[in-house]
Phi, psi and omega in degrees: 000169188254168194313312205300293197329279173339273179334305189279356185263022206266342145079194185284001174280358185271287180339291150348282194303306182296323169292327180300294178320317155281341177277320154332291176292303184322303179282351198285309201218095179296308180269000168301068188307315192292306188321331208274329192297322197283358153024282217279350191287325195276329172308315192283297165352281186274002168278333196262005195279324203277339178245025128314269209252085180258310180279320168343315171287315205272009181253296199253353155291304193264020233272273148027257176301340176276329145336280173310324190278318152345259170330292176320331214242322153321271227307313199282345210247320205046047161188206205259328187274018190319298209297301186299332176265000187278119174330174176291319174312291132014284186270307211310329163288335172253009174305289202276002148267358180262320187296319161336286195296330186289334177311306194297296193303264168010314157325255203341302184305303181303293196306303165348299228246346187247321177266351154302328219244329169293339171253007183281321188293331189291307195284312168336311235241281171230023168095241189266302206281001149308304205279346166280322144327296178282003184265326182311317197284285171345288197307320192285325177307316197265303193301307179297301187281317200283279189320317186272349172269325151307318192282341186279311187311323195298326201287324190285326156302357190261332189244059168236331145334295194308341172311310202287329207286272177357296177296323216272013188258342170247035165282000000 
């Protein structure tokens, strides 16, 4: 995909990640203007991380369930080339489950990468109520961004099956 492409498609965990990441730098070094520009690195960092190992990730979030869905979808086409013999339709779905997913993965890392990196950022910043102030933020990051995109990724591996259930059951 092209850069632009990438970008809009890195959903709100880029978003999350770029904003924390300046807000950050912003209270460590309130007067560092260049430091404020570099934001953007760990955001650029984990889109390209996520679209390197995009099946790795969605093999070790999803791994399970995207397997199972896997199989099923041999069993129902009967043979290895499903994507490639599937009407347009078809693969467009599943086109739209790899962006999906690369969306998903890019959550996960910033939420990870945002309640790890908070409460170590609390005690810098103000000490023991920082460091309560950062598990709070951390917890909230693994609910919001990390937990629900893993549970989103699994589902979107559980129904990339039903296009294929659907067509080949009414052959």
């Amino acid at each position: 995909m092209q850069i632009a492409t990438k970008i809009w498609d890195s959903g709100w965990g880029a978003v999350f990640l770029t904003v924390y990441t300046g807000v950050v730098i912003h209270l460590v070094t309130p007067e560092s203007l260049f430091l404020k520009t570099l934001a953007v690195l760990p955001t650029i960092l984990v889109m390209f991380l996520a679209d390197r190992q995009n099946n790795r990730l969605i093999d070790f979030f999803a791994g399970g369930e995207l397997r199972r869905s896997t199989d099923q979808i041999q069993e129902i086409t009967g043979n290895g080339d499903f994507y490639e013999s599937a009407p347009e339709e078809l693969q467009n779905r599943v086109d739209d489950f790899d962006r999906r997913a690369y969306q998903k993965n890019i959550s996960i890392l910033a939420g990870l990468i945002i309640a790890v990196t908070t409460p170590f950022v609390g005690v810098y910043l103000r000490g023991t109520l920082g460091l309560a102030i950062g598990l709070l933020v951390g917890l909230l990051a693994a609910q919001l961004l990390t937990r629900r995109s893993i549970q989103e990724l699994n589902r979107l591996a559980q129904n990339i099956s039903k296009p294929y259930t659907a067509k080949y059951e009414n052959q």
